[in-house]
C-alpha positions in Angstrom: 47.5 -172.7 -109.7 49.2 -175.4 -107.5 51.5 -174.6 -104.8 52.4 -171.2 -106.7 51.8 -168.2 -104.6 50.3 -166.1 -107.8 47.1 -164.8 -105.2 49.1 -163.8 -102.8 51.1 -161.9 -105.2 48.1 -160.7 -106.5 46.7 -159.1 -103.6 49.9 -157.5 -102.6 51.0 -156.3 -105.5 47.3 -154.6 -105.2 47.4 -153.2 -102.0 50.8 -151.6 -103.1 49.5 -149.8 -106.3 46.8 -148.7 -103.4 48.8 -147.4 -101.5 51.0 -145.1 -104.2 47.8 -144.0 -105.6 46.4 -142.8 -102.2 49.5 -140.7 -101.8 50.9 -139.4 -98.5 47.2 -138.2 -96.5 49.1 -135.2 -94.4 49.6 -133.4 -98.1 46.8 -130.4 -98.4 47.5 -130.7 -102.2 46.8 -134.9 -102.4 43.0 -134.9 -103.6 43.0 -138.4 -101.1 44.5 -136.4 -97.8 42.6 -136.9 -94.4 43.4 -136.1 -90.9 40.4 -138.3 -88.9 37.8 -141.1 -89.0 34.5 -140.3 -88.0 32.5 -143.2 -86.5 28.7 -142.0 -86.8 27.1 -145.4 -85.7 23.9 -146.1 -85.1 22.8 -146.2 -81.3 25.3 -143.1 -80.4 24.6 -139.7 -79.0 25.6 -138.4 -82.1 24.8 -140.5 -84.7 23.2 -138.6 -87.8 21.3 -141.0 -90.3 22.5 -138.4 -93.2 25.9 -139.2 -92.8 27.6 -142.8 -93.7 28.5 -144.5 -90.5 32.2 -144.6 -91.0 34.0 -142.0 -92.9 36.9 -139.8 -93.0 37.5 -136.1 -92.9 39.9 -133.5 -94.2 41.8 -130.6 -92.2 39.0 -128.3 -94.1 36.2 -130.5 -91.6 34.6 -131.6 -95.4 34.3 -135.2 -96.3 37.7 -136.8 -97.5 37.7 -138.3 -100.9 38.2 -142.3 -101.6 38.4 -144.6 -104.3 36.5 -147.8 -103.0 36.5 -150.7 -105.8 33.8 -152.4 -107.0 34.5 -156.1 -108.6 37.1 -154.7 -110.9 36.4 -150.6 -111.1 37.3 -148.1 -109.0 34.5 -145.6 -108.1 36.1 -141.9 -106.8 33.9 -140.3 -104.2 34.4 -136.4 -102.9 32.8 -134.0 -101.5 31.6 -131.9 -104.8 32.4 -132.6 -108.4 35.6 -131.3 -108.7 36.7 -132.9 -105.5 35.5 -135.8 -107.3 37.2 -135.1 -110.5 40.2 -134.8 -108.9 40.3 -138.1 -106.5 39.6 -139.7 -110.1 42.0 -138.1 -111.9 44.9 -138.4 -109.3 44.0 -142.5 -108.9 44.3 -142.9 -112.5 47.1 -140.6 -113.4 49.5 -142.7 -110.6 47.8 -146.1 -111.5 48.6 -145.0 -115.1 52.3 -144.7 -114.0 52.6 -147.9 -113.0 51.2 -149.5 -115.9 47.5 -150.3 -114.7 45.0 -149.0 -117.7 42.2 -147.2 -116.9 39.1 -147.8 -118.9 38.1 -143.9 -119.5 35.0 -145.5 -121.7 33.8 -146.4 -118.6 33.4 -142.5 -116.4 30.2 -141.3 -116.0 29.8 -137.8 -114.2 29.2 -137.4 -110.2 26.1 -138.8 -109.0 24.0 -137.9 -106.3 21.5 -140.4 -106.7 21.3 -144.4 -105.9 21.9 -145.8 -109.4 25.0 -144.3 -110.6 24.9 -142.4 -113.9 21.2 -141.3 -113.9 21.3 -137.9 -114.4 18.0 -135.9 -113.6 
């Protein structure tokens, strides 16, 4: 690579496609929209060993959606299936738009278990 910034680029050009498929949060119609992070940590008053220790939540007090990435996929997470159908579908439909495929080979249905995919 040399002195040519093409990580840099890399990672920005990232974050940016990120950030247009995450959408504006205030918007009750974006699948993505939250209104406040919930710190359930270990040690706290609080802290319930159900829940993950940082999340976010909508205006309707469920779980907000995401779209963490893992190596190079993207794994949509919601509150119920549709929610999670439609986080996947809105990441993929804006990625789409700005010319990043999406390997549709590659979704499985919701999971609730540890190993994602294993249907019971």
């Amino acid at each position: 690579m040399g002195l040519r910034p093409s990580p840099y680029n890399t990672i920005q050009a990232t974050h940016l496609a990120f950030e247009v498929a995450n959408g504006n949060q205030h918007d009750m119609k974006n699948a993505l929209q939250w209104e406040d992070v919930i710190l359930n940590l270990p040690g706290s008053s609080s802290y319930n060993p159900l829940q993950p220790w940082v999340y976010r939540i909508r205006r309707d007090k469920a779980m907000a959606g995401a779209t963490p990435a893992y190596m190079d996929d993207l794994r949509p997470v919601g509150n119920s299936k549709m929610h999670c159908f439609a986080v996947s579908h809105q990441t993929a439909s804006r990625l789409s738009y700005l010319g990043i495929q999406n390997a549709a080979r590659k979704t499985r249905p919701p999971s609730l278990y540890q190993e994602p995919g294993q249907v019971f």
